[in-house]
C-alpha positions as CSV (number, residue, x, y, z in Angstrom):
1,X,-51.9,1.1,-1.2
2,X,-51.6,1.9,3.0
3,X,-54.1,3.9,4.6
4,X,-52.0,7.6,5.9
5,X,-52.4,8.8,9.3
6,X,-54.9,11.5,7.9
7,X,-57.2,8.0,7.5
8,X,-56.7,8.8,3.4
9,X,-54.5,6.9,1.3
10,X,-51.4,6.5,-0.4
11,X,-50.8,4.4,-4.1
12,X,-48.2,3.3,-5.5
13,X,-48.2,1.8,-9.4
14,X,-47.5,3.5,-12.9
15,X,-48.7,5.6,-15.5
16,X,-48.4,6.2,-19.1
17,X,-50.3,9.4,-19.1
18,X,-47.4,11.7,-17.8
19,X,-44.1,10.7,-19.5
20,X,-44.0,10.5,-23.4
21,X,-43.3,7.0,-24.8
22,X,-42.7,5.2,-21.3
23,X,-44.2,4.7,-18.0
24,X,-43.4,6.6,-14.9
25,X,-43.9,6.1,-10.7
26,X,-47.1,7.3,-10.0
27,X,-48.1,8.4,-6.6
28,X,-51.6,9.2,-5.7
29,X,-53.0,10.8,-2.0
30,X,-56.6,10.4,-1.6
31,X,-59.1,11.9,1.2
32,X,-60.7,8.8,3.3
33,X,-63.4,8.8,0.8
34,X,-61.0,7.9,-2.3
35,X,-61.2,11.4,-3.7
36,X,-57.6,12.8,-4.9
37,X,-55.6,15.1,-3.1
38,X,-52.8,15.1,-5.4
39,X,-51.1,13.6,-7.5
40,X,-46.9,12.6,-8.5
41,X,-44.8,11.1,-11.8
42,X,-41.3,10.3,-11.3
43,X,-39.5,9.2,-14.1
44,X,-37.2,10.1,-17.4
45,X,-38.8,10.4,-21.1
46,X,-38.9,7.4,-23.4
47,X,-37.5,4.9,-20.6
48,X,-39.7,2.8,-18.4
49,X,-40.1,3.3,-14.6
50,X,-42.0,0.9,-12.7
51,X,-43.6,1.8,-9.2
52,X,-44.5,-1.3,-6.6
53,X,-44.5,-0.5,-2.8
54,X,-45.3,2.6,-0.6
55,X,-45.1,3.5,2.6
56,X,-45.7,6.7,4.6
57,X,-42.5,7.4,6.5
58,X,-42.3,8.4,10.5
59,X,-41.7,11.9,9.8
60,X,-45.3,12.2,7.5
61,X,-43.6,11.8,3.8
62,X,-43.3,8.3,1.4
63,X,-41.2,6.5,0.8
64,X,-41.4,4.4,-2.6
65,X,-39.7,1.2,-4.5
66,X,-39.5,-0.2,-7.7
67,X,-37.2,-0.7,-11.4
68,X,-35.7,1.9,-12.9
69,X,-34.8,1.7,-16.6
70,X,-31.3,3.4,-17.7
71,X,-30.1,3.4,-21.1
72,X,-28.7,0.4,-21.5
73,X,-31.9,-1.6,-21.5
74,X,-30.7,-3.0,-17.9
75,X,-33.1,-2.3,-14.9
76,X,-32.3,-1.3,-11.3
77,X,-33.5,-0.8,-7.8
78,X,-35.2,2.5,-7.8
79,X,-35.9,4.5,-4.2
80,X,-37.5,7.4,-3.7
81,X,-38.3,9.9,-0.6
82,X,-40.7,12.5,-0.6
83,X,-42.0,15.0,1.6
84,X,-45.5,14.7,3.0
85,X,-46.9,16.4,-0.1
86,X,-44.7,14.0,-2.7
87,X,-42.3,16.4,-3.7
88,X,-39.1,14.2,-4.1
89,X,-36.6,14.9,-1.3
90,X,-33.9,12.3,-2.7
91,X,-33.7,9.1,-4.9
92,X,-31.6,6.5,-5.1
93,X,-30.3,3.6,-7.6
94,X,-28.8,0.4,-6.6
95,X,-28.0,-2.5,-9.7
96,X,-25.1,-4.0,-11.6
97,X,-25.2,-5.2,-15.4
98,X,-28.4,-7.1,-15.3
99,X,-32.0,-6.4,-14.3
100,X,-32.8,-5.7,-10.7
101,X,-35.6,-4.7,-9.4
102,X,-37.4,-3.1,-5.7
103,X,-40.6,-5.2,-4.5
104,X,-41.4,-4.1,-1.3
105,X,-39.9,-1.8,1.3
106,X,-40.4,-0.8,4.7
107,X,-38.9,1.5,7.2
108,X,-36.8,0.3,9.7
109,X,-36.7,0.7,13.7
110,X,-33.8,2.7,13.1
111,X,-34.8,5.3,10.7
112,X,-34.3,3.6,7.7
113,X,-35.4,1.8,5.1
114,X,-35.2,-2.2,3.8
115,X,-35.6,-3.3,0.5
116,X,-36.4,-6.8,-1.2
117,X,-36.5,-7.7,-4.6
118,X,-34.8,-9.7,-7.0
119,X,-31.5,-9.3,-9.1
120,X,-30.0,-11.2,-12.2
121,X,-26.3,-8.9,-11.6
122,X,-25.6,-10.9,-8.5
123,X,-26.5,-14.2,-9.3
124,X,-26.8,-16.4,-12.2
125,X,-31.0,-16.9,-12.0
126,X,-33.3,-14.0,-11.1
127,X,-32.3,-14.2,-7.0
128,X,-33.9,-12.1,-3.7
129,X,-31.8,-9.3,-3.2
130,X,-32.3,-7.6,0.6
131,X,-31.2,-4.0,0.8
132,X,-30.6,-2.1,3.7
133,X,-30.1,1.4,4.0
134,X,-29.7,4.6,6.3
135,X,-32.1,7.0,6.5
136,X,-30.8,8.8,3.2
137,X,-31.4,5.8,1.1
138,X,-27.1,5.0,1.5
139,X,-26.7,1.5,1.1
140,X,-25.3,-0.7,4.4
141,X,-25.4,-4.2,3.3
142,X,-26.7,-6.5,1.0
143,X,-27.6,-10.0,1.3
144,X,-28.3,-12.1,-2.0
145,X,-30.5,-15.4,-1.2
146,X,-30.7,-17.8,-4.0
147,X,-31.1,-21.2,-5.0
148,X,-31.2,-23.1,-9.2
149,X,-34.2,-21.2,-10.6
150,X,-35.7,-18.1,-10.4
151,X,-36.8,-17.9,-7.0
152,X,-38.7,-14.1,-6.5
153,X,-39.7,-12.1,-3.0
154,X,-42.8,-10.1,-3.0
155,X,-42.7,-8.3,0.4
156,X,-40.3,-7.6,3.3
157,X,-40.8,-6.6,7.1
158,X,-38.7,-6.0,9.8
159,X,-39.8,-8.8,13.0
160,X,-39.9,-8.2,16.7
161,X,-36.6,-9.4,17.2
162,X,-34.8,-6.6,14.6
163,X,-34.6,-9.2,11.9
164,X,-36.7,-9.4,9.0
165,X,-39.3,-12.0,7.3
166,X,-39.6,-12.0,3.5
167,X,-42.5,-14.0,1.1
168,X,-42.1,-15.0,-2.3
169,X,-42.2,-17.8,-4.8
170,X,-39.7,-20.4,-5.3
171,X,-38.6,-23.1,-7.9
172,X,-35.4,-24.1,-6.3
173,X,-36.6,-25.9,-3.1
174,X,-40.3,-26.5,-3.8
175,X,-42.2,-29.8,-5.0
176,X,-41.2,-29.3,-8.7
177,X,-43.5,-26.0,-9.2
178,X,-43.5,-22.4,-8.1
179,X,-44.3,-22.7,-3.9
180,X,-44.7,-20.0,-1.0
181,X,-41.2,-19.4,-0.1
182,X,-41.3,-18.0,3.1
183,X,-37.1,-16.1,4.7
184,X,-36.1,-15.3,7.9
185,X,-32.9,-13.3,8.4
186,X,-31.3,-11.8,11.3
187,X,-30.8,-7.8,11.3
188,X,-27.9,-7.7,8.7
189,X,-29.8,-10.1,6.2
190,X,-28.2,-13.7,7.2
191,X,-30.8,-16.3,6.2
192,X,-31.8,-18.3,10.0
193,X,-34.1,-20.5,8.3
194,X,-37.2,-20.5,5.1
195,X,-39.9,-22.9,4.6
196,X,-41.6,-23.4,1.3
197,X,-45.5,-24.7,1.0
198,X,-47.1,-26.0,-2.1
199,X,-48.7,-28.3,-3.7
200,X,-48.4,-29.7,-7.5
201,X,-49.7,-26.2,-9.6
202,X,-48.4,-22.8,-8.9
203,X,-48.6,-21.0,-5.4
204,X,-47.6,-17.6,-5.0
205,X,-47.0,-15.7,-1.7
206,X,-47.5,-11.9,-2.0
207,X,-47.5,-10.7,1.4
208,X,-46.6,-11.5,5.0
209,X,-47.1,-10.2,8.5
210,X,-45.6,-11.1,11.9
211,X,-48.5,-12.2,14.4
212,X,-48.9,-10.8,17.8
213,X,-48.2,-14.6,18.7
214,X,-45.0,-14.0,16.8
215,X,-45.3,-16.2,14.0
216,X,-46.3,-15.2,10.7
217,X,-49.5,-14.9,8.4
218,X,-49.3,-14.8,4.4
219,X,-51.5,-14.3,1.5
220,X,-51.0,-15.5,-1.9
221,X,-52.2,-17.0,-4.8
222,X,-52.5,-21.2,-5.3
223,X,-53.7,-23.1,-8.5
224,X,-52.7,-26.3,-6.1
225,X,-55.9,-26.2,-3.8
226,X,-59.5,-24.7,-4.0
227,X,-62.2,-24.6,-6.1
228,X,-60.7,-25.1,-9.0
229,X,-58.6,-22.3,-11.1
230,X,-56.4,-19.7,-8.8
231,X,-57.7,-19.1,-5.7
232,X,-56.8,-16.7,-2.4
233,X,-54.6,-18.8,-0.1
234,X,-54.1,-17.7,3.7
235,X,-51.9,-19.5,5.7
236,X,-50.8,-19.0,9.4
237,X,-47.1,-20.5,11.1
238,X,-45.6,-20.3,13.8
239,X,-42.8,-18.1,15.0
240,X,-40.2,-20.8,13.3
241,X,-42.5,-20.9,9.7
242,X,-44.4,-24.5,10.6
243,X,-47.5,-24.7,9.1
244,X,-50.4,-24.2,11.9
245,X,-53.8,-23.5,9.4
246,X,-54.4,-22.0,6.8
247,X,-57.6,-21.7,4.4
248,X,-56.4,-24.4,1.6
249,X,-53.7,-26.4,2.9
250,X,-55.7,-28.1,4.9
251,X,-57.5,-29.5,2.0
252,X,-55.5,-31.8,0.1
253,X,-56.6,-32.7,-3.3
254,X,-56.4,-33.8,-6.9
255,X,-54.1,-36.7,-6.4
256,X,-51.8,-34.4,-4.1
257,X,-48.3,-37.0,-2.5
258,X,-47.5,-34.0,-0.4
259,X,-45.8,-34.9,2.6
260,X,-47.3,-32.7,6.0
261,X,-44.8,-33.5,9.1
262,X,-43.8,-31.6,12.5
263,X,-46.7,-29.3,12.1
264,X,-50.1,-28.3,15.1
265,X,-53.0,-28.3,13.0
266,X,-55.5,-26.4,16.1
267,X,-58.3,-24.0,16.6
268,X,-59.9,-25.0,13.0
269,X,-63.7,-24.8,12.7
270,X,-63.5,-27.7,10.6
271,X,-61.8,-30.9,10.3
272,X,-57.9,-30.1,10.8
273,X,-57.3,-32.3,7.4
274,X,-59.7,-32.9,4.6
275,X,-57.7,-35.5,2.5
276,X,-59.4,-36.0,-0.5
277,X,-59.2,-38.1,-3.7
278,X,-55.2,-38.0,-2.6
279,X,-52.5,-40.3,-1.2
280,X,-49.9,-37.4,0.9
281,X,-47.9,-39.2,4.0
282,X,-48.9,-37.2,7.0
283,X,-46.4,-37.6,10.2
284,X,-45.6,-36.4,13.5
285,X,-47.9,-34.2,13.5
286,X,-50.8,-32.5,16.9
287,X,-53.9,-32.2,15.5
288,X,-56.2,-30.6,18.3
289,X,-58.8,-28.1,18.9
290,X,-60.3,-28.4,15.8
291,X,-63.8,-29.3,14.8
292,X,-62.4,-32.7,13.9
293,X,-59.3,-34.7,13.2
294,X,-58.7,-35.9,10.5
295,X,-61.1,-36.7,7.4
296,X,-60.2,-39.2,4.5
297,X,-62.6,-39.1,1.3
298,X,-61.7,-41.4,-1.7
299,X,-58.2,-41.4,-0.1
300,X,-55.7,-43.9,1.2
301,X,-52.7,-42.8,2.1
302,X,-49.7,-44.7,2.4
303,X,-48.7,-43.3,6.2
304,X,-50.7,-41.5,8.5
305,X,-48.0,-42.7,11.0
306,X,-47.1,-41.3,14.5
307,X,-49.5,-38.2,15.0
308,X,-51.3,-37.1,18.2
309,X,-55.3,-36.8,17.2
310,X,-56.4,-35.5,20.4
311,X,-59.3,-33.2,22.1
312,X,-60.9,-32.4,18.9
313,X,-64.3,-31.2,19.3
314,X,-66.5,-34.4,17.5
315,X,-64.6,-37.0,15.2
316,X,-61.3,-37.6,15.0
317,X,-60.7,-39.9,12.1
318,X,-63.3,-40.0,9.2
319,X,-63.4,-42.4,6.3
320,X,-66.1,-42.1,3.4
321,X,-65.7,-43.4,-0.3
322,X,-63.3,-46.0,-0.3
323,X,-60.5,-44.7,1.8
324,X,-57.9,-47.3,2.9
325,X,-55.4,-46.0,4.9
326,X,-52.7,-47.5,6.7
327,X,-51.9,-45.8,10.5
328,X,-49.3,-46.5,12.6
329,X,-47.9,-45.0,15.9
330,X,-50.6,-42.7,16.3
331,X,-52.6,-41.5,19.6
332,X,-56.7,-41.2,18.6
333,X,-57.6,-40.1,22.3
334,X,-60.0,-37.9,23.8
335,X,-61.8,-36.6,20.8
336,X,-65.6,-35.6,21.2
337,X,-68.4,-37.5,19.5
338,X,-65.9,-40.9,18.2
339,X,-62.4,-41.4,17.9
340,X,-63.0,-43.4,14.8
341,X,-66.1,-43.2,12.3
342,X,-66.6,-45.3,9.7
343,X,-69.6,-44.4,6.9
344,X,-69.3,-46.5,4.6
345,X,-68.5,-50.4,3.9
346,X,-65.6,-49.6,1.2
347,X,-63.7,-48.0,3.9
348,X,-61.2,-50.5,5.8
349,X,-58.6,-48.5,6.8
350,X,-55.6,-50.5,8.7
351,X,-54.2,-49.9,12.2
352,X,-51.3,-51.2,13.5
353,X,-49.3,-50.1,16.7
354,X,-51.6,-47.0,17.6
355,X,-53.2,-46.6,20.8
356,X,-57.1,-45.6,20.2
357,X,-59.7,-45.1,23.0
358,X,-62.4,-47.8,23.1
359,X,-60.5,-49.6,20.8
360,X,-62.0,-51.2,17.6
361,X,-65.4,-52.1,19.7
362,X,-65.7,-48.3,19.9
363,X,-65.1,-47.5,16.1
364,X,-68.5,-45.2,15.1
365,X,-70.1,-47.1,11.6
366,X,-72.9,-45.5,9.7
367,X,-76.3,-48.0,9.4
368,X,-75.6,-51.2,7.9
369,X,-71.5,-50.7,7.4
370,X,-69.0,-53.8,9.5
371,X,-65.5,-53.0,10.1
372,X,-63.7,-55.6,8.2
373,X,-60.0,-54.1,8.1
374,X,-56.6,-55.1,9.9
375,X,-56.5,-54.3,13.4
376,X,-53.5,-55.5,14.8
377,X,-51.2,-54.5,17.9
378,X,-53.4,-51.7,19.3
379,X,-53.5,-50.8,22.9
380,X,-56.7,-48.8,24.5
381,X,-54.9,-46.6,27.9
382,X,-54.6,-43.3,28.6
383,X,-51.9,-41.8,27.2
384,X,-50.6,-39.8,30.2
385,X,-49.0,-37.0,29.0
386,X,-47.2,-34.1,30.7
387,X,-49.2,-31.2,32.7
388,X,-50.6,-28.8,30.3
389,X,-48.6,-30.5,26.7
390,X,-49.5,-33.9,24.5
391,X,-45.7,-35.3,25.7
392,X,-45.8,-38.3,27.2
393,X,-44.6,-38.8,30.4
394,X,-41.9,-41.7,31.5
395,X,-44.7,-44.3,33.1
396,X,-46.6,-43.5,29.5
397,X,-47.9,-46.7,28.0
398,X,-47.7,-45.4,24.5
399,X,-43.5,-45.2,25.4
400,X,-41.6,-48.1,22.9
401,X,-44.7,-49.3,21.9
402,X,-45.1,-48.4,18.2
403,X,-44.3,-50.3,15.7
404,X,-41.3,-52.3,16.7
405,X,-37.4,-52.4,14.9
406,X,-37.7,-49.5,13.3
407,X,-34.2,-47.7,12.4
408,X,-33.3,-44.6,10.5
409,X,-33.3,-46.5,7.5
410,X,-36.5,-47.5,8.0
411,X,-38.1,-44.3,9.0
412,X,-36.7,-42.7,6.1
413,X,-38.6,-45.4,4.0
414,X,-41.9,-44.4,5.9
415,X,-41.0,-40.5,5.7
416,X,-40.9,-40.1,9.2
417,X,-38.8,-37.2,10.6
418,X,-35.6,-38.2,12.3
419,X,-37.1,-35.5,14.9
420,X,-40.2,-35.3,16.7
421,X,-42.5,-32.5,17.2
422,X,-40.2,-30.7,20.0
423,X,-37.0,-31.6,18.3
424,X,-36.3,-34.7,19.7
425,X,-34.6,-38.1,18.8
426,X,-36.9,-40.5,17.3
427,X,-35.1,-43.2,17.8
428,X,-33.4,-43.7,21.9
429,X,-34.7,-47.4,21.8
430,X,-37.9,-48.1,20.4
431,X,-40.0,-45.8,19.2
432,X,-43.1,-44.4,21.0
433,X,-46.3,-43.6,19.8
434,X,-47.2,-40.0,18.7
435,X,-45.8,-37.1,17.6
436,X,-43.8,-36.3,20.8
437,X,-40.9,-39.4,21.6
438,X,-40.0,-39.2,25.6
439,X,-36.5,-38.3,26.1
440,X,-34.7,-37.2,28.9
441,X,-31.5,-35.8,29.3
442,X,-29.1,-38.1,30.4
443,X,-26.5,-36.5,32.3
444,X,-22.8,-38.3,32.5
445,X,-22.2,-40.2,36.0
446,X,-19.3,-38.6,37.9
447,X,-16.4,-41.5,38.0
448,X,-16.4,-43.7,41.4
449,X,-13.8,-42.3,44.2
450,X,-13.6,-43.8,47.4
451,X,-12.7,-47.0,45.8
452,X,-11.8,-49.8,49.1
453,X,-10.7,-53.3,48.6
454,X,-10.8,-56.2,51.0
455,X,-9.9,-59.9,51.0
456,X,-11.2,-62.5,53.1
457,X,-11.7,-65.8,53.3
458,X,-10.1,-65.7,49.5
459,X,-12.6,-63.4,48.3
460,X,-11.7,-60.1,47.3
461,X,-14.3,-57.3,47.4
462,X,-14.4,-53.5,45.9
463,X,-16.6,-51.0,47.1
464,X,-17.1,-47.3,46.4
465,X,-18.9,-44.8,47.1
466,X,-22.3,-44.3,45.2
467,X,-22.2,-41.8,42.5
468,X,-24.4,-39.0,41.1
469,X,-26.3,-39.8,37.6
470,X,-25.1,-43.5,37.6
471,X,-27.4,-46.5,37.2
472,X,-24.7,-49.0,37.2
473,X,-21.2,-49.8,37.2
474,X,-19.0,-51.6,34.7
475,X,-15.8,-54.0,36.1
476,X,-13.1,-54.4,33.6
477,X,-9.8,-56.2,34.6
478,X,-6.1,-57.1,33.3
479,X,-3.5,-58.7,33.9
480,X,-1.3,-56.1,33.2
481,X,-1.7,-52.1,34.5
482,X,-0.4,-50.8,31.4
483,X,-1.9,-53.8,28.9
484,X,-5.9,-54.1,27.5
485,X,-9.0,-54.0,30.0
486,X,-11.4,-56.3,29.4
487,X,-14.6,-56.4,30.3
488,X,-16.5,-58.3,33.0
489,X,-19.5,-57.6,34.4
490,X,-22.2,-54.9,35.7
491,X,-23.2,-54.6,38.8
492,X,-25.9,-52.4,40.2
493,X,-25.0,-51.3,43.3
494,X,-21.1,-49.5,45.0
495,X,-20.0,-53.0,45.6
496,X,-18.3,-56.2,43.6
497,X,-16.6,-59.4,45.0
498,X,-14.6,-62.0,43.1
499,X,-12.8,-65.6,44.2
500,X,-9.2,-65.4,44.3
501,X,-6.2,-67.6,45.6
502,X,-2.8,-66.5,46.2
503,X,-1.3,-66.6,43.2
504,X,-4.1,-64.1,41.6
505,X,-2.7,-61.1,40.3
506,X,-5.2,-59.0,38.5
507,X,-5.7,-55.3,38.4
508,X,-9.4,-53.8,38.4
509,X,-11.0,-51.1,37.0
510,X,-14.6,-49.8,37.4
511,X,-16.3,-47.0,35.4
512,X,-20.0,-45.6,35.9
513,X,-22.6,-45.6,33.5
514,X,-26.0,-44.5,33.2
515,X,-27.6,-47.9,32.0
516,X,-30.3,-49.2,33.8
517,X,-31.5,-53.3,34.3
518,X,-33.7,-53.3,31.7
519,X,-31.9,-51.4,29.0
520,X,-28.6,-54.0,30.3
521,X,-31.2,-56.8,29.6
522,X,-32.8,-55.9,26.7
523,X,-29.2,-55.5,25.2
524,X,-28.2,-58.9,26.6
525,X,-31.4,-60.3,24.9
């Protein structure tokens, strides 16, 4: 159903009434106050036609989508154009061998039209098929995107930037059930990236929208979260399909392990997270502007490890009912009413290599309830971050002090991205606390020129000028110009000196580098 420019409406769906022995397309125009206009059947006697997306067109017609049954048992894309009193203008059919089939369609910037669905000619499970076509339904590309199972696509629009976003279910790249698969393609229907959401029951995502903040907002089905049974899921993302809120997802239930990383969790009038009764590893994640941070209930999750909990309105971590879990790397700064509450005496969660204001003196307990759990390595500064963003900036305290030695190995066995939050290394030394890690381009030293040498009082000296972008310099000699360098020293400033005697006969060569002292000392160490 879409409201029509008269403020009526337009539906789309099928009826039996009108065809004998099978159903037909059935469009309906109502007044604004539901009452019918008119009505349309499109379809053949005794095969089955099935209607599932309308649109009124730019020029005041519809334009509508769905299967079409042919005699071979076999279904197909079915498109039809009507005038602006749904008298068919033109259809067309698109298929191969198998069952295809029209879910949604829009029209395009350009005058025409894009179709998704799914097809089982083209691929070996039931796949999304994208259609695009002119503005007479001809056909001027494809795309098939598929994966192991049948993955399915619910709705299609075209984004600000002439591509198009697609929502649907998937098998193939999910957490073992059906998930909201959410597509992004360019304008001729090459997949840029998808996302999939979900939890361990059956989410559905029926419908999607670009935002005025350019990410996306979808609607859907889940039996993962909720009260129990299938309930409505919304869920916003930003313009790349990370997760920012939604009405569910940021309650995590019924023994849930999902894993929630590189996501902002903000402008929630409740706690960003209610973990409940679950054990999910949440990481690298800005959880701000909220009501509240984080809260744990009956929950202890292995890792809540290297997450910015900042400038949330009261509480930023909360632990009821026996909730024990272990955090690592993580900011707790600046929240409203406590950085850490405790309510009852079966909570102890552990914190290691975090850096939480007021430290564990500061820790908010409910009447009669002592704070009994590790607390080990945890520094009490402000974080310094960058104007206006949670990065932290080079004289940051939280910089290489998390939890020390980690390597990719490692992180990978705490399921923490290889990435932070902006995209960056974790690992450029050791690793910082939070979801952003500080990095800096580090831009190549030019090579030395100007290179002197001088010898007195048998000692030989090399200078040269300093260069741009270099921190130090490294001195390799040989004995032969042609033979193997080996190396010799660093030296911190445009100049080097050396004993000799006169029967030295070495060759030199220096080469700039962007090492500083204390990464030279620490590598020495």
């Amino acid at each position: 159903i879409e409201q029509t420019d008269d403020y009526g409406f337009i539906v789309t769906g099928i009826t039996y009434s009108y065809s004998p022995g099978s159903s037909d397309f059935w469009l309906i125009k109502t007044d604004q106050d539901g009452n019918m206009e008119w009505d349309k059947s499109f379809g053949e006697p005794y095969e089955n036609e099935y209607s599932y997306s309308v649109q009124q067109t730019s020029d005041g017609g519809y334009i509508m989508t769905g299967k079409y049954s042919t005699l071979s048992s076999s279904y197909d894309v079915w498109l039809i154009k009507t005038d602006k009193n749904g008298n068919e203008i033109w259809n067309k059919i698109y298929g191969g061998v198998n069952e295809d089939y029209g879910y949604s369609v829009k029209e395009t910037r350009d005058g025409g039209y894009i179709i998704v669905g799914g097809s089982t000619s083209y691929s070996a499970t039931y796949a999304v098929w994208l259609i695009k076509t002119d503005s007479s339904g001809n056909m001027l590309w494809n795309s098939i995107i598929d994966g192991q199972f049948n993955d399915k696509a619910f709705e299609v629009q075209e984004t600000i930037d002439g591509g198009f976003i697609i929502a649907g279910q998937t098998l193939s790249f999910g957490g073992g059930e059906n998930d909201f698969w959410l597509i992004k393609t360019d304008s001729n229907g090459n997949e840029l990236w998808d996302k999939t959401v979900g939890g361990p029951s059956d989410d559905f995502a029926y419908s999607v929208e670009q935002t005025s903040d350019g990410g996306y907002v979808m609607a859907g089905t889940t039996s993962s979260y909720g009260a129990g049974g299938m309930d409505v899921w919304l869920i916003k993302t930003d313009s790349y399909g990370n997760t920012i809120y939604g009405s569910a997802i940021i309650a995590i239930n019924a023994n849930s392990k999902l894993t929630m990383q590189n996501s902002i969790i903000n402008n929630f009038d409740d706690y960003g997270l209610f973990i409940n009764n679950s054990s999910p590893t949440i990481s690298s994640n800005l959880i701000t502007g909220n009501r509240g941070g984080i809260k744990f209930t009956s929950s202890s999750p292995q890792f809540v490890i290297n997450n910015t909990i900042v400038d949330n309105d009261s509480i930023g971590l909360y632990f009821d009912v026996d909730s024990d879990p272990q955090l690592m790397n993580n900011i707790i700064y600046g929240n409203g009413a406590e950085e850490v509450y405790i309510n009852n005496n079966d909570s102890d969660p552990i914190f290691r290599y975090n850096n939480i204001e007021g430290g564990s003196s500061g820790f908010g307990l409910n009447a009669g309830v002592i704070y009994t759990g590790l607390y080990e390595s945890n520094i009490d500064t402000d974080p310094l971050y960058v104007t206006d963003t949670y990065e932290l900036q080079e004289i940051s305290e939280c910089k290489d002090t998390g939890y020390p030695g980690l390597t990719e190995q490692t992180l990978s066995d705490i399921n923490l991205p290889l990435t932070d939050l902006k995209g960056n290394p974790r690992l450029g030394g050791e690793i910082d606390m939070g979801a952003y890690e500080y990095y800096v381009v580090i831009e190549a030293p030019d090579s030395p020129t100007n290179i002197i040498t001088s010898v007195s009082s048998n000692i030989l000296t090399i200078d040269w000028d300093m260069m741009l972008n270099a921190n130090s310099y490294l001195v390799y000699s040989s004995d032969d110009p042609y033979g193997t360098f080996e190396y010799i020293e660093t030296v911190f400033e445009n100049t080097w000196s050396i004993p000799i005697d006169a029967n030295t006969k070495k060759f030199y060569y220096i080469i700039s580098s962007s090492a500083s002292v204390k990464e030279v000392k620490k590598s020495l160490r």
